[in-house]
mmCIF file as Biopython writes it, N, C-alpha, C and O atoms, coordinates in Angstrom:
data_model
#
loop_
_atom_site.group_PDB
_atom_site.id
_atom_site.type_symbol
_atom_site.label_atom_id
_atom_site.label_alt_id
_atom_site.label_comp_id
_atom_site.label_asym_id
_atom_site.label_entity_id
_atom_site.label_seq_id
_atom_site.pdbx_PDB_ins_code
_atom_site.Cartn_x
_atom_site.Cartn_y
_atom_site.Cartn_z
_atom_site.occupancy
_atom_site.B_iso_or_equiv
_atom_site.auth_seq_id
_atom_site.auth_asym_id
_atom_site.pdbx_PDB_model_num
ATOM 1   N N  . UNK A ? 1  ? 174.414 23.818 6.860  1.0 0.0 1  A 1 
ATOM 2   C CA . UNK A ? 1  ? 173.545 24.597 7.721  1.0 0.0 1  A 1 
ATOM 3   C C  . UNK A ? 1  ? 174.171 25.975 7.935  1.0 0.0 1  A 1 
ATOM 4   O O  . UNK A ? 1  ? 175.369 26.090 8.195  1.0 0.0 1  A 1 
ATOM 5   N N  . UNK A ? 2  ? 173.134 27.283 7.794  1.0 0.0 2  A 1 
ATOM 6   C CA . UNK A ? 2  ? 173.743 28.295 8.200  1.0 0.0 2  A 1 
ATOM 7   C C  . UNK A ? 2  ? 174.287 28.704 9.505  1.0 0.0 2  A 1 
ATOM 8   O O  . UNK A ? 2  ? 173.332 28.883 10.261 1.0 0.0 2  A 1 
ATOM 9   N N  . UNK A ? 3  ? 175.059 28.859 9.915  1.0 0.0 3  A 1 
ATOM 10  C CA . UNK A ? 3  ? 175.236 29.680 11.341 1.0 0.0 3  A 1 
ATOM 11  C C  . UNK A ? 3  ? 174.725 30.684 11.602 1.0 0.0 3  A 1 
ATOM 12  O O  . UNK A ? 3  ? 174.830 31.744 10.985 1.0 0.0 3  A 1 
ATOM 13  N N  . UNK A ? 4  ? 174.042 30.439 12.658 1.0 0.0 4  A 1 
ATOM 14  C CA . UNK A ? 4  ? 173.326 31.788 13.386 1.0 0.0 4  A 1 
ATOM 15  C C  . UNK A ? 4  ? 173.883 32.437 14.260 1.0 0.0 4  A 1 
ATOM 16  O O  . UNK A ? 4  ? 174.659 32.044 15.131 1.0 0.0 4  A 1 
ATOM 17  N N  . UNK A ? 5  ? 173.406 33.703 13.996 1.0 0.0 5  A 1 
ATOM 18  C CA . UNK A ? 5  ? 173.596 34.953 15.050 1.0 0.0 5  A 1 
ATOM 19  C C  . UNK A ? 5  ? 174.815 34.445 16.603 1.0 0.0 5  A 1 
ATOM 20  O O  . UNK A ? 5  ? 175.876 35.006 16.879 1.0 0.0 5  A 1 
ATOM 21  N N  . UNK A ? 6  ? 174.157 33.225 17.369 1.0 0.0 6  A 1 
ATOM 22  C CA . UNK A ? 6  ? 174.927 32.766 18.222 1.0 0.0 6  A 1 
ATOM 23  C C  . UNK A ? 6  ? 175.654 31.727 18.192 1.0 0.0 6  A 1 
ATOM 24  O O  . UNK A ? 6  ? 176.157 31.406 19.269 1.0 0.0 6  A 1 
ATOM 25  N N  . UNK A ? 7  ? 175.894 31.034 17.214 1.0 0.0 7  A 1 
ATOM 26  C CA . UNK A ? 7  ? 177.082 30.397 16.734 1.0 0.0 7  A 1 
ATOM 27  C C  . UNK A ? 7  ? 178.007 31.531 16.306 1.0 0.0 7  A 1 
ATOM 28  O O  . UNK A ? 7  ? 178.982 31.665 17.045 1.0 0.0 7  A 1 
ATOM 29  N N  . UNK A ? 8  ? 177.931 32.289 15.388 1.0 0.0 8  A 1 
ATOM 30  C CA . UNK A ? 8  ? 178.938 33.690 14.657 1.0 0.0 8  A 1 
ATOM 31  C C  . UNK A ? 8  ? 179.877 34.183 16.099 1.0 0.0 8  A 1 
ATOM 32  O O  . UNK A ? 8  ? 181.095 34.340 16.182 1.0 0.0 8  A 1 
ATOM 33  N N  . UNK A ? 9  ? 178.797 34.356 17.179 1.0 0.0 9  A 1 
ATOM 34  C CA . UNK A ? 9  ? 179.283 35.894 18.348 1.0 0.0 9  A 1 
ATOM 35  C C  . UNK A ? 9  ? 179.811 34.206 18.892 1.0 0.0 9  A 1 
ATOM 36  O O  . UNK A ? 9  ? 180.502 33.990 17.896 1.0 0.0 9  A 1 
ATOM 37  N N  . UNK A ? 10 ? 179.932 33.208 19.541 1.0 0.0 10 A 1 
ATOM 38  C CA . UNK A ? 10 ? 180.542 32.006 20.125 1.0 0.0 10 A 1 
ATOM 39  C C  . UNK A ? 10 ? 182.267 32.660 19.548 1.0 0.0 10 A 1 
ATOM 40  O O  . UNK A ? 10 ? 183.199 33.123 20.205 1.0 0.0 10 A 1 
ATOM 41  N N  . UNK A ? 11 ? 182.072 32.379 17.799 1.0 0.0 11 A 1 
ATOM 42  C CA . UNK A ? 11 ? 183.053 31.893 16.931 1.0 0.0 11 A 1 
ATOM 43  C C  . UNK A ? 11 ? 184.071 33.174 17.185 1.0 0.0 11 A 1 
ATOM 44  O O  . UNK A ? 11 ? 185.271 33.114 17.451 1.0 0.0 11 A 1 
ATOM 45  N N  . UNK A ? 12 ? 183.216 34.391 17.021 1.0 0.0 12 A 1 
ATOM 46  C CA . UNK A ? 12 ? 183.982 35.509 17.188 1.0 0.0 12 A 1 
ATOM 47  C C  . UNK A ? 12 ? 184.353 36.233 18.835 1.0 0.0 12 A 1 
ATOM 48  O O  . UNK A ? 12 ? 184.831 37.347 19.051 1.0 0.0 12 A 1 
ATOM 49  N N  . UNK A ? 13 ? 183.935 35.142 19.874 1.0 0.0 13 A 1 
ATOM 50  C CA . UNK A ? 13 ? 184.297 35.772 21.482 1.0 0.0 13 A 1 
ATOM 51  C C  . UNK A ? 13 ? 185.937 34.502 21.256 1.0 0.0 13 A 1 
ATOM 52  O O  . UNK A ? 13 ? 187.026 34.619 21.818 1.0 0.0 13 A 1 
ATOM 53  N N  . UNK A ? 14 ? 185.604 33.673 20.497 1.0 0.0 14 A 1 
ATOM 54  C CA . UNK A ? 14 ? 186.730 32.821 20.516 1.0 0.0 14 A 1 
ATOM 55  C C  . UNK A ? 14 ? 188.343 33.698 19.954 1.0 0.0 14 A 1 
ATOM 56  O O  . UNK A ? 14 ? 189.342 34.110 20.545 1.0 0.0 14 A 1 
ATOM 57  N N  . UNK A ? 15 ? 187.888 33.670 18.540 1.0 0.0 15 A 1 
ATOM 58  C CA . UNK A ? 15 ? 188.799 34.992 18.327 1.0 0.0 15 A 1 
ATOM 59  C C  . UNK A ? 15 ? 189.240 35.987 18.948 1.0 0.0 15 A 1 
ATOM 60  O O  . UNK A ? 15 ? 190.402 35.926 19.348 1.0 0.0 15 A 1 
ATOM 61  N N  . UNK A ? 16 ? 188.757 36.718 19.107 1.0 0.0 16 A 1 
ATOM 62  C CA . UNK A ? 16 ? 188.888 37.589 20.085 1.0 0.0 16 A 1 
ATOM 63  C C  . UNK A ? 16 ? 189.829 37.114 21.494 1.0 0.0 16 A 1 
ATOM 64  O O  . UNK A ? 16 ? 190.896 37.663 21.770 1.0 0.0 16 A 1 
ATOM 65  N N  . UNK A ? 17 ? 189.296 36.136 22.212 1.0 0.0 17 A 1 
ATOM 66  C CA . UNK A ? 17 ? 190.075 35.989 23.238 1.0 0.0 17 A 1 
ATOM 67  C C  . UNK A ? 17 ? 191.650 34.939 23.164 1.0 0.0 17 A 1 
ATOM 68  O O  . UNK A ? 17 ? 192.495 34.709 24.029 1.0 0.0 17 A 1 
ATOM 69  N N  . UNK A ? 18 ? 191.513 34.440 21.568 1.0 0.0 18 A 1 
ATOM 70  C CA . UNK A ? 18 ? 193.084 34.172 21.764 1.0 0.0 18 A 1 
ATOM 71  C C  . UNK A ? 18 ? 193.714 34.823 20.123 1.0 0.0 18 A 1 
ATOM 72  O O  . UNK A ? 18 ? 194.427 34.248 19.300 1.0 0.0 18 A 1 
ATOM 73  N N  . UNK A ? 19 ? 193.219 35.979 20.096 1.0 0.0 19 A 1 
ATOM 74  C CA . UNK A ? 19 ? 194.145 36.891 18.879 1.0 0.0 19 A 1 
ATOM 75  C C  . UNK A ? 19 ? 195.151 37.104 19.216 1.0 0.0 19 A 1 
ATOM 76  O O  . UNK A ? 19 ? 195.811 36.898 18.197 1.0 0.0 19 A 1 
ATOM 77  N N  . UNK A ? 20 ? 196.163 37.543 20.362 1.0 0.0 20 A 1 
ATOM 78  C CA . UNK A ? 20 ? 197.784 37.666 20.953 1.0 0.0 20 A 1 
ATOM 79  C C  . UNK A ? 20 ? 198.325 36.353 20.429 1.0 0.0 20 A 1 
ATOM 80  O O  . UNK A ? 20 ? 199.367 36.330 19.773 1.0 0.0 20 A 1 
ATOM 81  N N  . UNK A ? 21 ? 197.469 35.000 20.773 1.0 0.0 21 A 1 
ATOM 82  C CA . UNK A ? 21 ? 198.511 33.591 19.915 1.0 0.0 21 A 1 
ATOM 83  C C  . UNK A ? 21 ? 198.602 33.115 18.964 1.0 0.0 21 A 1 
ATOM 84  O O  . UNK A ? 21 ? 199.325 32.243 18.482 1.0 0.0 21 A 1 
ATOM 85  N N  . UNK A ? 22 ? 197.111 34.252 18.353 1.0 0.0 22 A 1 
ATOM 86  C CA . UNK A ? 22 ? 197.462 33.109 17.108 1.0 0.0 22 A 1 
ATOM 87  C C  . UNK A ? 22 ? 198.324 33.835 16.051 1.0 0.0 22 A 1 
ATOM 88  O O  . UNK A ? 22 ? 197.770 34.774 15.480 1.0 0.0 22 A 1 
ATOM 89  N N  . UNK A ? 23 ? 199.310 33.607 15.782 1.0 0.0 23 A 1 
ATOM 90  C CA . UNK A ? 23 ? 200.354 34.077 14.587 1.0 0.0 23 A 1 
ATOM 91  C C  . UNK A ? 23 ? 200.267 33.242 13.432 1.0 0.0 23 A 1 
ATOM 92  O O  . UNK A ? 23 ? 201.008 33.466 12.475 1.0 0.0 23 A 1 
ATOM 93  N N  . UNK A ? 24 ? 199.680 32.571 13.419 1.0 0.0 24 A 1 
ATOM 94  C CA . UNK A ? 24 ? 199.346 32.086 11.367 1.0 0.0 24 A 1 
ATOM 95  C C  . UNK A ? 24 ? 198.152 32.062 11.677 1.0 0.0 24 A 1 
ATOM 96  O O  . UNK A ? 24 ? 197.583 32.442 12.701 1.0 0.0 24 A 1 
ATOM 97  N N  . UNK A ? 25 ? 197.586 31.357 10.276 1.0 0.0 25 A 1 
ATOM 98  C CA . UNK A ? 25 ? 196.555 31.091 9.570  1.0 0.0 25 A 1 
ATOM 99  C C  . UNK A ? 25 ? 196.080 29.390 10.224 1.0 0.0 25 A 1 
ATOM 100 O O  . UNK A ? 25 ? 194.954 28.900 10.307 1.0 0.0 25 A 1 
ATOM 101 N N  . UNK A ? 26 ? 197.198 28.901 10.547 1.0 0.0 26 A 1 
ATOM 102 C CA . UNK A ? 26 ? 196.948 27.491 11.135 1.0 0.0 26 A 1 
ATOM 103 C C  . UNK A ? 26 ? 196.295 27.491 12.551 1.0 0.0 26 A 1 
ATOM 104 O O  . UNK A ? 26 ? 195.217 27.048 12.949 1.0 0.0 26 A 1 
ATOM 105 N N  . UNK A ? 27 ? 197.411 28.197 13.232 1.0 0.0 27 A 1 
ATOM 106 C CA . UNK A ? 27 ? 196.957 28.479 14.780 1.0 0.0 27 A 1 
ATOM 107 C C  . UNK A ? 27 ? 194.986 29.393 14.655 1.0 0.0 27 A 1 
ATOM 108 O O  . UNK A ? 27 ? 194.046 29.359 15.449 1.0 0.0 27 A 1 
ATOM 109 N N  . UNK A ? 28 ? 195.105 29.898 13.643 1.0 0.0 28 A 1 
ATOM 110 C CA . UNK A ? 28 ? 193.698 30.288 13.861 1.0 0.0 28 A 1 
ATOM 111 C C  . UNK A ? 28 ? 192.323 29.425 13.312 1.0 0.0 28 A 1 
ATOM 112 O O  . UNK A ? 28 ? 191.107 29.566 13.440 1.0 0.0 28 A 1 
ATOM 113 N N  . UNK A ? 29 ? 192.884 28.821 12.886 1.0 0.0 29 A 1 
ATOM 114 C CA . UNK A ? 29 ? 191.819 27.573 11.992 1.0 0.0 29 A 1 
ATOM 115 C C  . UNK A ? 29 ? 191.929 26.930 13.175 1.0 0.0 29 A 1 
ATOM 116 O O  . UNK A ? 29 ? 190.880 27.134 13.785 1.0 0.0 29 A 1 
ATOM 117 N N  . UNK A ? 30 ? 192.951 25.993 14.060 1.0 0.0 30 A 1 
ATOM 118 C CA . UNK A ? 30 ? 192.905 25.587 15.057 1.0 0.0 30 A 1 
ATOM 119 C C  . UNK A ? 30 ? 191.779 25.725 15.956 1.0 0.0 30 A 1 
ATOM 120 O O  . UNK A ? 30 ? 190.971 24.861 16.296 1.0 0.0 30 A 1 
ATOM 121 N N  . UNK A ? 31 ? 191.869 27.274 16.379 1.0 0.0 31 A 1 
ATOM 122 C CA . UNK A ? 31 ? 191.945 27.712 17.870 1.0 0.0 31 A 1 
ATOM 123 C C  . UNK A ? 31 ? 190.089 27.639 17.178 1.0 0.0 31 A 1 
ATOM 124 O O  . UNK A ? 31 ? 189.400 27.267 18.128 1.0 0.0 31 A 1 
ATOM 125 N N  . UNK A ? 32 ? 189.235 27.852 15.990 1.0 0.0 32 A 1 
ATOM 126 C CA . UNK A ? 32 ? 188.210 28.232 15.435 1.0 0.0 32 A 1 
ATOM 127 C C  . UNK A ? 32 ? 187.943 26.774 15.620 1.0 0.0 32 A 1 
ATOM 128 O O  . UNK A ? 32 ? 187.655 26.282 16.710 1.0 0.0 32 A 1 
ATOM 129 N N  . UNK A ? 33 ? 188.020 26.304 14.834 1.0 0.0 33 A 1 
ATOM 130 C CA . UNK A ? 33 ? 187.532 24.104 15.283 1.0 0.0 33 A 1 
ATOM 131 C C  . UNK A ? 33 ? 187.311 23.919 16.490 1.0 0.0 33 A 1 
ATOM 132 O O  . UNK A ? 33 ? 186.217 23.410 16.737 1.0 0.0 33 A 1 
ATOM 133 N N  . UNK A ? 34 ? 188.051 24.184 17.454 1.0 0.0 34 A 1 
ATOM 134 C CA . UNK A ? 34 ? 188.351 23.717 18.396 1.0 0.0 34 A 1 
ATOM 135 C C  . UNK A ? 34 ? 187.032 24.217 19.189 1.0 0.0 34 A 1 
ATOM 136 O O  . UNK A ? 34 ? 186.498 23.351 19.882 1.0 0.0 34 A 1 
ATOM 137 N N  . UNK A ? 35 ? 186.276 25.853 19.176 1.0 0.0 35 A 1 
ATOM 138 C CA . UNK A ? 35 ? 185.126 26.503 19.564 1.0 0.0 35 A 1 
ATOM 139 C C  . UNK A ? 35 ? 184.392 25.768 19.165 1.0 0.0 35 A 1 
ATOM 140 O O  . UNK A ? 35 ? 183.553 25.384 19.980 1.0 0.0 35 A 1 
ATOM 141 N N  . UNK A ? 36 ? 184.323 25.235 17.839 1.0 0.0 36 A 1 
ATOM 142 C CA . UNK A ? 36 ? 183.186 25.113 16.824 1.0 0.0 36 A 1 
ATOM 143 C C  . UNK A ? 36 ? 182.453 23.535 17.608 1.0 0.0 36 A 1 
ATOM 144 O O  . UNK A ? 36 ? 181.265 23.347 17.867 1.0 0.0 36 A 1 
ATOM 145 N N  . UNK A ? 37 ? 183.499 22.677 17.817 1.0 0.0 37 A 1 
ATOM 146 C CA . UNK A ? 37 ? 183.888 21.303 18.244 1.0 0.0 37 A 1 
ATOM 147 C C  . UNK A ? 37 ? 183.000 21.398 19.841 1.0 0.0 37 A 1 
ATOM 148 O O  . UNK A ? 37 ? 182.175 20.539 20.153 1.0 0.0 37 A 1 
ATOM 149 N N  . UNK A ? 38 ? 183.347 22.601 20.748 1.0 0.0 38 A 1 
ATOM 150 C CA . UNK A ? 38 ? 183.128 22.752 21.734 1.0 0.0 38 A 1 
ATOM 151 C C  . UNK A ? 38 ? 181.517 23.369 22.746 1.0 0.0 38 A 1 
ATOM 152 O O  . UNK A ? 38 ? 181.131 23.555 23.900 1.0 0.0 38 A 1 
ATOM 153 N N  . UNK A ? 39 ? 181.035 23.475 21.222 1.0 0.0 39 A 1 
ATOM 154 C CA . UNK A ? 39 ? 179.668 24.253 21.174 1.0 0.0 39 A 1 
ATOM 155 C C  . UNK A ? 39 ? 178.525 23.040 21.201 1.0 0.0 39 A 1 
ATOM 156 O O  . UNK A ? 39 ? 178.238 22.179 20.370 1.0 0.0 39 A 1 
ATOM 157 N N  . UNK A ? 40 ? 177.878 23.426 22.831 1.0 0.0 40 A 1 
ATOM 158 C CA . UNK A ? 40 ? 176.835 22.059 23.246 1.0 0.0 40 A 1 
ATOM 159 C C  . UNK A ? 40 ? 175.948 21.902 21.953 1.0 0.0 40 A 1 
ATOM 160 O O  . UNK A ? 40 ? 175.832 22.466 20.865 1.0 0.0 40 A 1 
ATOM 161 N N  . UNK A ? 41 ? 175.282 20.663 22.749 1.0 0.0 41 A 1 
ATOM 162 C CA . UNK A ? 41 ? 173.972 20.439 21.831 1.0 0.0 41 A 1 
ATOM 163 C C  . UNK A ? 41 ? 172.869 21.733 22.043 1.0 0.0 41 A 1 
ATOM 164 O O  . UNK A ? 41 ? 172.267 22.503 21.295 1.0 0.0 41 A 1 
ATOM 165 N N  . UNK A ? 42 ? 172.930 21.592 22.939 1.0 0.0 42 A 1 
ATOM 166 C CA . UNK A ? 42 ? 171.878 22.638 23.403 1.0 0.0 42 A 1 
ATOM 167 C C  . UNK A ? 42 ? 172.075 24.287 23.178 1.0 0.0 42 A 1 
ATOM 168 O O  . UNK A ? 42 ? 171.156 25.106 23.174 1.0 0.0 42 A 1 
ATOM 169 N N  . UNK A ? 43 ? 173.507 24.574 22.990 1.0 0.0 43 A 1 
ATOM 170 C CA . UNK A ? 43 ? 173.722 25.395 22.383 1.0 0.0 43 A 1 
ATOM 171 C C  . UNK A ? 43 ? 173.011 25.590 21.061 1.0 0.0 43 A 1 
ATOM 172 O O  . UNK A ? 43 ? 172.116 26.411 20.863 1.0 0.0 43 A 1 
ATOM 173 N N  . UNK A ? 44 ? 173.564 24.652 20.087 1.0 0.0 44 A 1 
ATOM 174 C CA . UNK A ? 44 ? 173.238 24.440 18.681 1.0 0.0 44 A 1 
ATOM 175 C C  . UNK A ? 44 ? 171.500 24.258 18.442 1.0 0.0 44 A 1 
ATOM 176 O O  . UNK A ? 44 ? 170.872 24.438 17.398 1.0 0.0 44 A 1 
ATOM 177 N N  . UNK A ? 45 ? 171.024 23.872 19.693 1.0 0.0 45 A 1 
ATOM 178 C CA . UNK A ? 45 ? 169.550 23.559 18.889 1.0 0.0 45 A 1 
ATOM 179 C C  . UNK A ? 45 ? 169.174 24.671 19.233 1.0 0.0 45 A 1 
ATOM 180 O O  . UNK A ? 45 ? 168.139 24.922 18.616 1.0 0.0 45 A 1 
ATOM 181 N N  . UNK A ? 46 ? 169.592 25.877 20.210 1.0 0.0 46 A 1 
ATOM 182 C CA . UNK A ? 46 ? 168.302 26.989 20.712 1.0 0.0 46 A 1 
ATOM 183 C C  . UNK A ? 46 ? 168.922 28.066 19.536 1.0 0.0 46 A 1 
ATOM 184 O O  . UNK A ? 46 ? 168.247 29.096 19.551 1.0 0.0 46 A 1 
ATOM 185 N N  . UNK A ? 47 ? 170.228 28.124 18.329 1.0 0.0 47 A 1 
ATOM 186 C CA . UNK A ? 47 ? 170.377 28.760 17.409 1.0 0.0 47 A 1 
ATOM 187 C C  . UNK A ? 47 ? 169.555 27.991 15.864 1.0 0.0 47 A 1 
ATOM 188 O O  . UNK A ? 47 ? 169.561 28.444 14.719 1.0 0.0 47 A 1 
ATOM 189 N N  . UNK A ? 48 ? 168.990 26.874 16.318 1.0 0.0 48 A 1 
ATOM 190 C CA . UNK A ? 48 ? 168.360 26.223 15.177 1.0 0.0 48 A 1 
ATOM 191 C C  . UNK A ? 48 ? 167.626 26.947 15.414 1.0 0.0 48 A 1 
ATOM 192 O O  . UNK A ? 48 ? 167.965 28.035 14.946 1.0 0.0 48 A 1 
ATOM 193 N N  . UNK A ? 49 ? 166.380 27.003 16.110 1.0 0.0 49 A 1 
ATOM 194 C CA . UNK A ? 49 ? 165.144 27.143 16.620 1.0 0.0 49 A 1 
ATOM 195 C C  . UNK A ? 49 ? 165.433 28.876 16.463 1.0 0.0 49 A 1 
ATOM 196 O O  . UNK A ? 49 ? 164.672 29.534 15.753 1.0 0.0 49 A 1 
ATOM 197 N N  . UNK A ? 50 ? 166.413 29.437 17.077 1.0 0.0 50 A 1 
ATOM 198 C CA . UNK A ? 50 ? 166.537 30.676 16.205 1.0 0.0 50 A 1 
ATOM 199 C C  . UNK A ? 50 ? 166.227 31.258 15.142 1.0 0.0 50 A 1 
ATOM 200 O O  . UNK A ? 50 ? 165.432 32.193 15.049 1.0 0.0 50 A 1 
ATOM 201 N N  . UNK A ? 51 ? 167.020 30.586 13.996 1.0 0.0 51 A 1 
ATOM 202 C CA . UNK A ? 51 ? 167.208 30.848 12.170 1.0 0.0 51 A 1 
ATOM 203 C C  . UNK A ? 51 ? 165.965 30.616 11.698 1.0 0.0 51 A 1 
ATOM 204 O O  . UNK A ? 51 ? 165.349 31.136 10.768 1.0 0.0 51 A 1 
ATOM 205 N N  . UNK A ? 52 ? 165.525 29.308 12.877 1.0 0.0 52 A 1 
ATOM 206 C CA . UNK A ? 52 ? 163.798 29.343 11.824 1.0 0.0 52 A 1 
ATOM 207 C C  . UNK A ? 52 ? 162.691 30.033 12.505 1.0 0.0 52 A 1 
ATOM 208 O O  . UNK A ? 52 ? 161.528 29.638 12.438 1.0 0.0 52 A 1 
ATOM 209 N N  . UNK A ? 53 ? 163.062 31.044 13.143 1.0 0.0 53 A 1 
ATOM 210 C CA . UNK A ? 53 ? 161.621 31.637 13.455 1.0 0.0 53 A 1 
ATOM 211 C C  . UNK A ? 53 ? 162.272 32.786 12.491 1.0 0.0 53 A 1 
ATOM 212 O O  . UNK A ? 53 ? 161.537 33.173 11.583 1.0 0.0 53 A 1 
ATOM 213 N N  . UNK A ? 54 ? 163.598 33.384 12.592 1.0 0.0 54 A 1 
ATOM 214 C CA . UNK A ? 54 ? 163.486 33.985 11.633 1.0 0.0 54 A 1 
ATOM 215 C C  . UNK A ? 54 ? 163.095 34.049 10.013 1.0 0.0 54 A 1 
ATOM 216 O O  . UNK A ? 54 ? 162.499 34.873 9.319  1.0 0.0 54 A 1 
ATOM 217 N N  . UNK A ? 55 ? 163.696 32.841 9.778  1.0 0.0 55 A 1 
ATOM 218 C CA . UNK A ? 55 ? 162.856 32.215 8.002  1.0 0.0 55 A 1 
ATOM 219 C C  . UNK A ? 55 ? 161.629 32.227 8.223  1.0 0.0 55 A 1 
ATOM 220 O O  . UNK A ? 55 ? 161.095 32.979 7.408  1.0 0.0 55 A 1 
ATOM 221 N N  . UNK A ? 56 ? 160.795 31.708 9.013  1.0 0.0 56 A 1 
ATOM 222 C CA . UNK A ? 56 ? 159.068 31.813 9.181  1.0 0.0 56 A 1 
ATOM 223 C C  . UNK A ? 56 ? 158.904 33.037 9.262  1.0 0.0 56 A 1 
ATOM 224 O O  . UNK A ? 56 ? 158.053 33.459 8.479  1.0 0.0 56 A 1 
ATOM 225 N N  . UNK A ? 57 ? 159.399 33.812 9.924  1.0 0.0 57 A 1 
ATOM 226 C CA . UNK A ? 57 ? 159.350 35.443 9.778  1.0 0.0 57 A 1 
ATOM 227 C C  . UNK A ? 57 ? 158.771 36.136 8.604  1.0 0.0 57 A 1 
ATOM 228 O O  . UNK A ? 57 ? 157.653 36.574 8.335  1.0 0.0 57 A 1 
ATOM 229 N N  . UNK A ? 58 ? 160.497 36.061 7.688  1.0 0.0 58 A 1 
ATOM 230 C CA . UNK A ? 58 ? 160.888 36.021 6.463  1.0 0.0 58 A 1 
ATOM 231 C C  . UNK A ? 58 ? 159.577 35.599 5.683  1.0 0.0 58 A 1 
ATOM 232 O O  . UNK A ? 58 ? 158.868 36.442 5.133  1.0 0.0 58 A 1 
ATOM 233 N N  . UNK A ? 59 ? 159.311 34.314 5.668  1.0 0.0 59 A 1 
ATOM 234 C CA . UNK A ? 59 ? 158.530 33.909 4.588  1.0 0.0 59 A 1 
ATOM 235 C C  . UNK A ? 59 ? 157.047 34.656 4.539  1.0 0.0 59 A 1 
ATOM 236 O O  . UNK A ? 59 ? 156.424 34.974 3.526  1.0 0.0 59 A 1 
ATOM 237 N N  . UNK A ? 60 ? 156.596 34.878 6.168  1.0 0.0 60 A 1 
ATOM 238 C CA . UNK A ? 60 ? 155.062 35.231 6.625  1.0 0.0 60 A 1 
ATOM 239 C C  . UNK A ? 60 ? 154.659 36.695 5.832  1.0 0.0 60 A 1 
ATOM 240 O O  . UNK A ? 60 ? 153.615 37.128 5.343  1.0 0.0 60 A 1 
ATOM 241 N N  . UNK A ? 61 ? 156.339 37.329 6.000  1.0 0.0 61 A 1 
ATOM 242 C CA . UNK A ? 61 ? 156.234 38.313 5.423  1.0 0.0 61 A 1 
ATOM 243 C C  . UNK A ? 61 ? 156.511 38.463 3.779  1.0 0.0 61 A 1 
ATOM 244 O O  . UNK A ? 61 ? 156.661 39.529 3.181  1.0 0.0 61 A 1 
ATOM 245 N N  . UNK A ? 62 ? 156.530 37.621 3.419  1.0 0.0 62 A 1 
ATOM 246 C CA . UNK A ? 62 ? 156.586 37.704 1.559  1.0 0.0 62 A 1 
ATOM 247 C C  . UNK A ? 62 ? 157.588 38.216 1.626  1.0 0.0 62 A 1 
ATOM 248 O O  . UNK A ? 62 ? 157.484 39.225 0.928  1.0 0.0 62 A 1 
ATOM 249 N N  . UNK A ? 63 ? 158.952 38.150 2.216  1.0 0.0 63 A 1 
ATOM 250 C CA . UNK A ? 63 ? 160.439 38.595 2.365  1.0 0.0 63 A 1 
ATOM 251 C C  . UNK A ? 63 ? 160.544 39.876 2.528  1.0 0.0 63 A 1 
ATOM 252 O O  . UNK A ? 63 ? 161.516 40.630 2.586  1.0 0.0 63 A 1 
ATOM 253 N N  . UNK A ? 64 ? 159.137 40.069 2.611  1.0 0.0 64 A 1 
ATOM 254 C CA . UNK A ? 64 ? 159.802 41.978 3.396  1.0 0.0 64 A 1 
ATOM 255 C C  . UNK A ? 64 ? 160.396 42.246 4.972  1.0 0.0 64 A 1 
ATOM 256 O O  . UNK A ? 64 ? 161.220 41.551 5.567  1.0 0.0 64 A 1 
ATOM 257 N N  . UNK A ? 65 ? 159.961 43.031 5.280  1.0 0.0 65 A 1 
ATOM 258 C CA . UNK A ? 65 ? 160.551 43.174 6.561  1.0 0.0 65 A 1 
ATOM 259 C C  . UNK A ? 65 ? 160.092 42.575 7.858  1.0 0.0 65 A 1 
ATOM 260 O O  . UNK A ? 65 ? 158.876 42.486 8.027  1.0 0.0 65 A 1 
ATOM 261 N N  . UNK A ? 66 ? 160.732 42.242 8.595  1.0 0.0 66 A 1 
ATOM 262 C CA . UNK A ? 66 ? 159.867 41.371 9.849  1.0 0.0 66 A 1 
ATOM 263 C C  . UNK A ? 66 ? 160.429 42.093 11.238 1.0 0.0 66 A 1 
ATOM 264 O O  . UNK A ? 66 ? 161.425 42.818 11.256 1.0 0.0 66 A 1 
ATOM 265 N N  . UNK A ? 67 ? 160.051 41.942 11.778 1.0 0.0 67 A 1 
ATOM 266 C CA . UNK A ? 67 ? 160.190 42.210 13.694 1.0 0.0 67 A 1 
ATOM 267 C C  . UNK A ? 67 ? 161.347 41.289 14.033 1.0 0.0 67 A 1 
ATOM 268 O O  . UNK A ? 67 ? 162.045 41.603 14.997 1.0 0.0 67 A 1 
ATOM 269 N N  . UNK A ? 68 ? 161.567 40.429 13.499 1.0 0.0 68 A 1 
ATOM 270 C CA . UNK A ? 68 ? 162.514 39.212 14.175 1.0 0.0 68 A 1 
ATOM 271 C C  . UNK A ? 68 ? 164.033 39.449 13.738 1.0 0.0 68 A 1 
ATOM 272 O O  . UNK A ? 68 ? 164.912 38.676 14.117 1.0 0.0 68 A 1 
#
């Protein structure tokens, strides 16, 4: 499944707020699971319901440009 718009900004407020600890590549895969792990249901379904109004968008418009 793609990640949407508010899964990405979740993944990247995570980053962001512990970049001073993380000193490897481990500590940051960590500290990234750990958001990913932590992200409600309800989170996740109102970025489903997101991606596909944008694809219905997308498609309504014969992949040109859309409002969404």
């Amino acid at each position: 499944m793609p990640t949407d718009y508010h899964a990405w900004g979740a993944m990247q407020e995570c980053y962001q707020r512990y970049t001073p600890k993380l000193t490897n590549t481990a500590k940051l895969e960590t500290a990234l699971s750990m958001t990913w792990n932590d992200l409600s249901q309800e989170f996740m379904e109102k970025a489903i319901i997101s991606i596909r109004n944008r694809f219905q968008s997308c498609v309504a418009a014969a992949g040109g440009h859309s409002k969404q």
